[in-house]
N, C-alpha and C positions, 0 to 999 in steps of 0.2 A: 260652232262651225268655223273652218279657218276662210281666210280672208279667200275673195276668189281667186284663183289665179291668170291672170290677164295675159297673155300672151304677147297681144301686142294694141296699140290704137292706130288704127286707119289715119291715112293724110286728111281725110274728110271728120276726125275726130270720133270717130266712134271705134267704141271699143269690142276688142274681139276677147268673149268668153272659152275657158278650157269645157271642154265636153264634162265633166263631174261638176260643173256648176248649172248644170240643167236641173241638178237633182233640189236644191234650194229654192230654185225658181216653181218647181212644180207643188210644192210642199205650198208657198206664200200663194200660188194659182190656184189649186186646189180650197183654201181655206178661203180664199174668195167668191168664186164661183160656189161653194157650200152655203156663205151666206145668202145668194143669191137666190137659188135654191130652194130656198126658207122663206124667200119672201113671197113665194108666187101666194101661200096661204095668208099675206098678212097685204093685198092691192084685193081691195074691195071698193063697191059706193059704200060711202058714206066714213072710210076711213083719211087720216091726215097726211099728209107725207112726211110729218113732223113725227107721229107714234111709229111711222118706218124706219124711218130714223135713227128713232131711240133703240129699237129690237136688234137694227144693226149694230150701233154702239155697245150694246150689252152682249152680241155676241160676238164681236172682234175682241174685248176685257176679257168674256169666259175661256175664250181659245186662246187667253196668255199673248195674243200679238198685240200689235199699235197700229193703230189707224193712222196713215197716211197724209190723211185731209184735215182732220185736226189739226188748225194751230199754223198750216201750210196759207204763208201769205195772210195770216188774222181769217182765213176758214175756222168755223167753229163747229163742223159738223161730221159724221164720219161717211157720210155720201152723199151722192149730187141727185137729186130727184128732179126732173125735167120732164113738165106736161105737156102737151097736146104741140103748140107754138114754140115752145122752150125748145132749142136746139140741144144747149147744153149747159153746166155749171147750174142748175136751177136748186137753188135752196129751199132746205125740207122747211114746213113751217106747219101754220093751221088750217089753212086754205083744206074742205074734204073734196076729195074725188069723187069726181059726178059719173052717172052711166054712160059710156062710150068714151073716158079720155082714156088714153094713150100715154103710158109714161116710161121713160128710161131711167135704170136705176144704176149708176154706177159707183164701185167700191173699190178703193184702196188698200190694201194690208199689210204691212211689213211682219216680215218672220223668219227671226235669226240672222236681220237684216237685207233679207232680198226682197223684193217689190212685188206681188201680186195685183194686176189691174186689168179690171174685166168691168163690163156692161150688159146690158141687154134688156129687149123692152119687155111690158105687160101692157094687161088692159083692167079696166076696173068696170063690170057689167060687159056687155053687147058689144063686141068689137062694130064697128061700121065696116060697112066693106071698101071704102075707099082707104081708110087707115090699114086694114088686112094687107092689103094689096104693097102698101106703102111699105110697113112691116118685112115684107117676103122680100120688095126687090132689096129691100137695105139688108136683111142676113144673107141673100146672095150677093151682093156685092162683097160684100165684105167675105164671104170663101171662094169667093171669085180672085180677088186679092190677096189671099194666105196661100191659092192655088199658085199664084205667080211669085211666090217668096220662095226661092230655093239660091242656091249659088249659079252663079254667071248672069242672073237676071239683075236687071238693075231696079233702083225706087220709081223709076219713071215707069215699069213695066206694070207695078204694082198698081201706079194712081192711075194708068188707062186700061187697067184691068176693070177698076172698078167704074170708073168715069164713063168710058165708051158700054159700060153694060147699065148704067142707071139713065145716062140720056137716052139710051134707044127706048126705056121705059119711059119717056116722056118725062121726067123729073128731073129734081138737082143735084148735082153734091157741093155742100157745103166748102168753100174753099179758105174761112177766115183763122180754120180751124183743125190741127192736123195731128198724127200719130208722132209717139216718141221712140229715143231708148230707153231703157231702163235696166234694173239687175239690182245694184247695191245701190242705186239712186232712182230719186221717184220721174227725172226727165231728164235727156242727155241726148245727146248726138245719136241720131238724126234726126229732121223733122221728117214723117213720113207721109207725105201729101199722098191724098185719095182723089187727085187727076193727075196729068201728067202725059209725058210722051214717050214711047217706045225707045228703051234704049236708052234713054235720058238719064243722070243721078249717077251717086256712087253703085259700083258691083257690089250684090248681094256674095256674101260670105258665112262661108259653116264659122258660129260665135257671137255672132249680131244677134242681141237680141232685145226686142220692140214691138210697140204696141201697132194696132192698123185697129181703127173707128172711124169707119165712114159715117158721116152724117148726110143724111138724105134728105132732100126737102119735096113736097108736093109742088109748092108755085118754084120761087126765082131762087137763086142761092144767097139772096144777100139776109147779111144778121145786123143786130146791134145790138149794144150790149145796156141796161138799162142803171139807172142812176146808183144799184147796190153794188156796181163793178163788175159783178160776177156770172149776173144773170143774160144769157145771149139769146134772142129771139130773132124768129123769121121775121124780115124788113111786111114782107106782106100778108104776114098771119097765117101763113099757111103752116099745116104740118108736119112737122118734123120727129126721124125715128132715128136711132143712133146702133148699131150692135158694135162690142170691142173686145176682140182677143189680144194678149199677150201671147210672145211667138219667140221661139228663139230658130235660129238658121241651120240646119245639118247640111249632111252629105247627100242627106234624099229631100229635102225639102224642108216645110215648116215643121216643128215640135208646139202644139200648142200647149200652152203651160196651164190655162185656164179651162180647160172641158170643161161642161156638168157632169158632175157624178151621176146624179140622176135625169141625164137628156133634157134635163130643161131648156137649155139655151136660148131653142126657138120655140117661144110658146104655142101649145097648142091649143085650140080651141072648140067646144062643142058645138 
């Protein structure tokens, strides 16, 4: 694939995409959310986040791309698995999934050099109903958010899109921790904060394209990160859910680069 063609970078440093580089992006979105897809058969009780893991790794190798998170910063793993309290970055390990947790599974992919990064939660056994609930307002936020991503709106429009719709839910959103750019790089200008104020930030423009992961918390918003660097938890134990599209900017609005093929996104439940 030839290099993208850039047009130009914003004074705010982010970089504006030619519309024919949408088409690399959805190919590396695509192959991400597929793996994604595949996992809901493999989040059970009594499975590891560590044999998740591994299924992933072996099908980012099969599909010829490179994982992302491998190797990124002395990461050794090809996704982040984050339980119950884990906000985000939770490393896969042997720890099994008990009935009722709650986990976010997020993937990495490069392919032909463009960046695929997507998320989204499951459950292992019986969802609870307070984690359901937690669940729903966090994928609403977050297309509450890709709803406010079009040209002339700004990032600020974006983070009280989601912000002003998850407080009135009585909950939080995570603020230690935000969206990026991406395209031929795995993080770049901008950061894209999920609060914010109307009108605030650089103007959205057809070319921008970036991730929006709101993270949502049951009690307070505060996190800290635990003694492996990487691992970030709610300060008060409470629950945390995360959903994350990749999005490039048109003429009408968002392009999401990362759909499920098969409507998985937001899990359903019996």
């Amino acid at each position: 694939m030839n290099d993208p063609k850039h047009t130009r970078v914003t004074k705010d440093g982010i970089h504006i995409y030619h519309p024919d580089d949408h088409a690399g992006m959805h190919v590396a979105g695509k192959l991400a959310a597929e793996i994604l897809d595949a996992m809901v058969d493999h989040v059970f009780v009594g499975q590891t986040t560590g044999e998740i893991d591994r299924i992933i790794t072996q099908m980012v190798e099969d599909a010829g791309a490179i994982s992302a998170t491998i190797g990124y910063r002395g990461y050794q793993h090809a996704s982040c698995i984050s339980v119950n309290h884990v906000v985000c970055h939770g490393i896969p390990g042997d720890k099994k999934l008990k009935d009722g947790d709650i986990l976010n599974i997020d993937v990495t992919v490069i392919v032909d050099g463009w960046y695929g990064d997507t998320s989204r939660m499951y459950v292992a056994g019986k969802l609870p109903r307070k984690a359901e609930r937690l669940i729903q307002v966090t994928h609403d936020a977050l297309m509450l958010g890709i709803e406010a991503a079009k040209p002339g709106n700004t990032f600020g429009d974006i983070g009280y899109a989601i912000q002003s719709y998850v407080e009135a839910q009585r909950m939080s959103v995570v603020r230690d921790f935000c969206g990026h750019g991406l395209g031929r790089v795995f993080h770049a200008p901008p950061n894209v904060l999920h609060y914010g104020r109307e009108g605030r930030g650089a103007v959205l423009e057809e070319g921008m394209f970036f991730t929006i992961e709101p993270m949502v918390n049951l009690g307070r918003p505060e996190t800290k990160v635990l003694a492996d660097d990487w691992t970030a938890v709610t300060r008060d134990k409470s629950l945390s859910a995360q959903f994350e599209h990749s999005i490039g900017i048109t003429a009408d609005g968002a392009d999401i680069f990362t759909q499920s093929p098969k409507s998985l996104f937001h899990p359903t439940y019996s």
